[in-house]
KOLSE-743862 format. One record per residue (C-alpha): residue number from 0; residue in one letter; x negated, y, z. Coordinates in Angstrom, 3 decimals. Layout:
<pts>
PT  num  residu         x         y         z
PT  NUM       A         X         Y         Z
...
</pts>
This chain:
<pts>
PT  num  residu         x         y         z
PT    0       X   -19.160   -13.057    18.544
PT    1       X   -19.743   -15.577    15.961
PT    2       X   -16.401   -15.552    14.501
PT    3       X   -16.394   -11.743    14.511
PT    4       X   -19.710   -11.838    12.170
PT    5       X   -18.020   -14.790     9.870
PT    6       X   -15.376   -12.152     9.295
PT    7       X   -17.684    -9.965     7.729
PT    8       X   -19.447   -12.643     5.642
PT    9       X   -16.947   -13.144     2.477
PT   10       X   -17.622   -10.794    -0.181
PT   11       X   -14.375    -8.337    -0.892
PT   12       X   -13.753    -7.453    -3.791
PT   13       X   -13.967    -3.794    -5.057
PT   14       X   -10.742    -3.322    -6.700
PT   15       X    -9.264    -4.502    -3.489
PT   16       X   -11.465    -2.137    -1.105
PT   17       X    -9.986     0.712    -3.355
PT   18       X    -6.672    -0.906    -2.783
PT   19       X    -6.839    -0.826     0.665
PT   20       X    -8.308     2.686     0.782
PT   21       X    -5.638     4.487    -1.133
PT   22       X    -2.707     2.704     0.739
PT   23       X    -4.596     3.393     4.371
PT   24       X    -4.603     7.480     2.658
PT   25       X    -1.587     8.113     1.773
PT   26       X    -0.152     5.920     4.516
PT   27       X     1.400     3.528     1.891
PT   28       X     2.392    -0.207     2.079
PT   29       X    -0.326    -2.817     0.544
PT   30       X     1.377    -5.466    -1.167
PT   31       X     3.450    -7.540    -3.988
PT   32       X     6.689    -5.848    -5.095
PT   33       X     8.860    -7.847    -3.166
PT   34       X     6.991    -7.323     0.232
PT   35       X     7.075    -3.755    -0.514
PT   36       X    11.082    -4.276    -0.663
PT   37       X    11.464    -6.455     1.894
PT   38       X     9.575    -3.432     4.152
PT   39       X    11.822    -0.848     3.116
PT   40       X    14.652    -2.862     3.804
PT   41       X    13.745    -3.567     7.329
PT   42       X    12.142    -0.262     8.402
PT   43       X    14.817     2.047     6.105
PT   44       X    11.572     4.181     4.698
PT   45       X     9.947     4.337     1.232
PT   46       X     6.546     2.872     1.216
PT   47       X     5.417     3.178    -2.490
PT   48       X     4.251     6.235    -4.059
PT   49       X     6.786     8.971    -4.934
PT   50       X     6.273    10.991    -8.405
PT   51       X     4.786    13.777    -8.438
PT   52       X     5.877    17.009    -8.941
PT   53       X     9.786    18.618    -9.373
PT   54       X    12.366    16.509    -9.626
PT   55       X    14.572    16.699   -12.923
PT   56       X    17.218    18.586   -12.964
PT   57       X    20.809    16.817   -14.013
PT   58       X    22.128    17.991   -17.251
PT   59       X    25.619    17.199   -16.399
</pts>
């Protein structure tokens, strides 16, 4: 019980609680670039953000 209460001891920090948060919404990856590629590599699925909206149209 004591090491589940140390856990909870070290201060997070906020921009990294939002991190975590909008990665655990959209049901993204949380990480450097290259762990993000490594991911999608290994599990053949995008894990960053896509753009929003339509894609463009080619002109050709």
């Amino acid at each position: 019980m004591a090491v589940y209460r140390a856990l909870f001891k070290a201060h997070v920090d906020g921009k990294l609680i939002e991190d975590i948060r909008r990665a655990v919404n959209k049901g993204l990856e949380l990480g450097n670039e290259s762990f993000k590629d490594e991911v999608e590599v290994l599990y053949g699925r995008r894990v960053r953000q896509a753009r929003m909206g339509r894609p463009v149209k080619s002109l050709i």
